[in-house]
Residue frames as qw, qx, qy, qz and C-alpha x, y, z in Angstrom:
[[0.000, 0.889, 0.458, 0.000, 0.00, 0.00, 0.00],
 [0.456, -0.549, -0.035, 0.700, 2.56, 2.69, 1.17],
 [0.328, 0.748, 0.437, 0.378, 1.43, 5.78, -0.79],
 [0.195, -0.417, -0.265, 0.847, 2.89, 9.29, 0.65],
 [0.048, -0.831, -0.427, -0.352, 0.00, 11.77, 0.65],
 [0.139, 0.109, -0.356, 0.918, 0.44, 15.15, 2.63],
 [0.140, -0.661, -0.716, 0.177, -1.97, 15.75, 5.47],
 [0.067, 0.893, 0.294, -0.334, -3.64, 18.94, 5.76],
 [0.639, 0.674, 0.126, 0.348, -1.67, 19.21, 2.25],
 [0.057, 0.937, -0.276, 0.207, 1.64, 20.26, 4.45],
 [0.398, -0.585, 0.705, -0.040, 3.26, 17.52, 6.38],
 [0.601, 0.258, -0.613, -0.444, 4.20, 14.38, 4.56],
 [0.495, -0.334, 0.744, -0.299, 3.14, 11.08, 5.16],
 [0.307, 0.366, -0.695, -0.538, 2.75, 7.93, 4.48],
 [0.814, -0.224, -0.006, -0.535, -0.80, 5.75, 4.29],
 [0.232, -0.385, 0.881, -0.152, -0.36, 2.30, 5.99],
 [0.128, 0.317, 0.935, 0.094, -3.84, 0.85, 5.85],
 [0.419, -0.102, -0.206, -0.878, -7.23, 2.31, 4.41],
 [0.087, 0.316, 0.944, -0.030, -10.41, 1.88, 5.27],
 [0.222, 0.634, 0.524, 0.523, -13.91, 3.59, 4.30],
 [0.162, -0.941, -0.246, -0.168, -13.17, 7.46, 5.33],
 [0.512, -0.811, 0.277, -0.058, -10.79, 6.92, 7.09],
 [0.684, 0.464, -0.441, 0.349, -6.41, 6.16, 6.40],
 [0.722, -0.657, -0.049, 0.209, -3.86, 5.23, 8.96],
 [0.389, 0.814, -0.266, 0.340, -0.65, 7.38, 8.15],
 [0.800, -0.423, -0.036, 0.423, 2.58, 7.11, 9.72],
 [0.035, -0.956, 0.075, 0.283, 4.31, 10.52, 10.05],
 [0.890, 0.200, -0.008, 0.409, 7.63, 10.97, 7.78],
 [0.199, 0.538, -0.130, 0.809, 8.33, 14.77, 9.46],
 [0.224, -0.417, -0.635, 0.611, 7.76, 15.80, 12.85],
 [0.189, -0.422, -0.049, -0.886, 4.83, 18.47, 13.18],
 [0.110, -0.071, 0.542, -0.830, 2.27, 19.99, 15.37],
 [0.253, -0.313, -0.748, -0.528, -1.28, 18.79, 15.34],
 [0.477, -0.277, 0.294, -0.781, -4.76, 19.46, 17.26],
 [0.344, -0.160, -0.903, -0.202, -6.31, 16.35, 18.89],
 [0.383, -0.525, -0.628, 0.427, -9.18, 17.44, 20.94],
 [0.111, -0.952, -0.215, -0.185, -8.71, 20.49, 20.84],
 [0.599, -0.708, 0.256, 0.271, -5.34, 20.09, 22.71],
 [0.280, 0.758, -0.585, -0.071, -1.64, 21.03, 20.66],
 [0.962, -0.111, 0.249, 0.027, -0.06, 17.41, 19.90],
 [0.147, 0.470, -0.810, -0.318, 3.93, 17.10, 18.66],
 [0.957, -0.033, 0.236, -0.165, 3.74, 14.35, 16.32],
 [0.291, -0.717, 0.584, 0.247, 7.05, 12.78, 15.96],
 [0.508, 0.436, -0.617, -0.414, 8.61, 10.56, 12.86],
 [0.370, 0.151, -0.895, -0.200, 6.65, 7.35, 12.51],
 [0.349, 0.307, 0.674, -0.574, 4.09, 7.69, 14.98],
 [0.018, -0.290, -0.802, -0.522, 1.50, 6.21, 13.11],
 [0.276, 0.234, 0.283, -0.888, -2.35, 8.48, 13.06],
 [0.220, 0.485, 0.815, 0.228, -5.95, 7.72, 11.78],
 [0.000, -0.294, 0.121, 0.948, -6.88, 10.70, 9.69],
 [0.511, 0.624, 0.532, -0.257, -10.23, 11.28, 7.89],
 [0.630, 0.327, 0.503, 0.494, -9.50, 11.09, 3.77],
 [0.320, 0.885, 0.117, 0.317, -10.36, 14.96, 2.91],
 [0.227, -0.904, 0.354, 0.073, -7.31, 16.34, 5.13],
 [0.719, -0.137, 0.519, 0.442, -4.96, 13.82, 2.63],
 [0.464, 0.839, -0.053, -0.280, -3.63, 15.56, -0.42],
 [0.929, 0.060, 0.112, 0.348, -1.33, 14.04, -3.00],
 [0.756, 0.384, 0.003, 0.529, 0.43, 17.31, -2.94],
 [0.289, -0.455, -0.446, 0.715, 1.68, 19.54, -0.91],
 [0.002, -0.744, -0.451, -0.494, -0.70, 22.60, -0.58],
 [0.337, -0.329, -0.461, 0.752, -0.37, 25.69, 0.85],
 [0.140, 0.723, 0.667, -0.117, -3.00, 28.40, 1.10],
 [0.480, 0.562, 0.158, 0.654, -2.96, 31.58, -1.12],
 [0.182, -0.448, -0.299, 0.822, -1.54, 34.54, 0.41],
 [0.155, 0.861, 0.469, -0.121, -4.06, 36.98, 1.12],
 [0.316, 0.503, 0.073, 0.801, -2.97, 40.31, -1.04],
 [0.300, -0.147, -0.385, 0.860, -2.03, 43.33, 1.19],
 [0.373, 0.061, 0.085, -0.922, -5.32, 45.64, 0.03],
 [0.544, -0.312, -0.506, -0.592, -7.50, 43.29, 0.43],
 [0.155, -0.703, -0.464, -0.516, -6.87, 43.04, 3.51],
 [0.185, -0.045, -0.167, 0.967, -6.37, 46.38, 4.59],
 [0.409, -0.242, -0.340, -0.811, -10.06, 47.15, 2.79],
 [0.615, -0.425, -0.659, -0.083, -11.68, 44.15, 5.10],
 [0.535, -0.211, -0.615, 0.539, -10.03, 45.88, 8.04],
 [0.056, -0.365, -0.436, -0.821, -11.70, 49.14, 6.90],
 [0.486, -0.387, -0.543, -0.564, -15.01, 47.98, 7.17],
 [0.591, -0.488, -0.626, 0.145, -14.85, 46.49, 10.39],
 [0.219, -0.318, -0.400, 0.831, -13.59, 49.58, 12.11],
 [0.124, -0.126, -0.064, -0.982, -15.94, 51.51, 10.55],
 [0.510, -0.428, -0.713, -0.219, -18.60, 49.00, 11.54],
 [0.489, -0.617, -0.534, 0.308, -17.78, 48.93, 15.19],
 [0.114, 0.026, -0.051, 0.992, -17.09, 53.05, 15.02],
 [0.568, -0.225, -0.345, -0.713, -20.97, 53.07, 13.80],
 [0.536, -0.426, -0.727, 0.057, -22.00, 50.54, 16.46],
 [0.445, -0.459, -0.473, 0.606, -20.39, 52.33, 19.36],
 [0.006, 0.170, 0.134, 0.976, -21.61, 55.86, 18.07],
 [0.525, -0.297, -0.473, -0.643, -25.07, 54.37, 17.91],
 [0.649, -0.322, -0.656, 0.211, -24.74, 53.17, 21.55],
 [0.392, -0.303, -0.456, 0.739, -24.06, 56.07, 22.75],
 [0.248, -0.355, -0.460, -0.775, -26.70, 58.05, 21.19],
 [0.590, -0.683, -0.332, -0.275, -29.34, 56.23, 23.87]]
């Protein structure tokens, strides 16, 4: 079987056994992961069951966000919560 996919299309690994949804991966890099909710080191060859959409056969990394756009999102929201807290202190 031994296929190397990258989880969350950044750390590599490599599948062990499949089943339906759901791969068992054995790390081939040390990274950080969430299990629970709690920060987990996971160290080379420790072996994880991962659900199939956070495998990617390549390594992905998310697009960087251009500098005015946002600068324009950050805009809005102060002028949002300027207008909220204007309109709070009205009553």
């Amino acid at each position: 079987m031994s296929e190397f996919y990258y989880y969350k299309g950044l750390y590599k690994v490599k599948v062990i056994t499949q089943s339906e949804g759901y791969r068992i991966v054995e790390a081939q890099e040390n990274f950080d992961d969430s299990q629970e909710g709690k920060k987990v080191s996971v160290k080379i060859g420790e072996q994880r069951i991962v659900p199939l959409e956070e495998l990617h056969k390549t390594k992905v990394l998310a697009p960087t966000i251009s500098e005015h756009l946002y600068e324009r999102k950050l805009e809005k929201k102060v002028k949002r919560m300027v207008e909220e807290y204007e309109n709070s202190t009205k009553k």
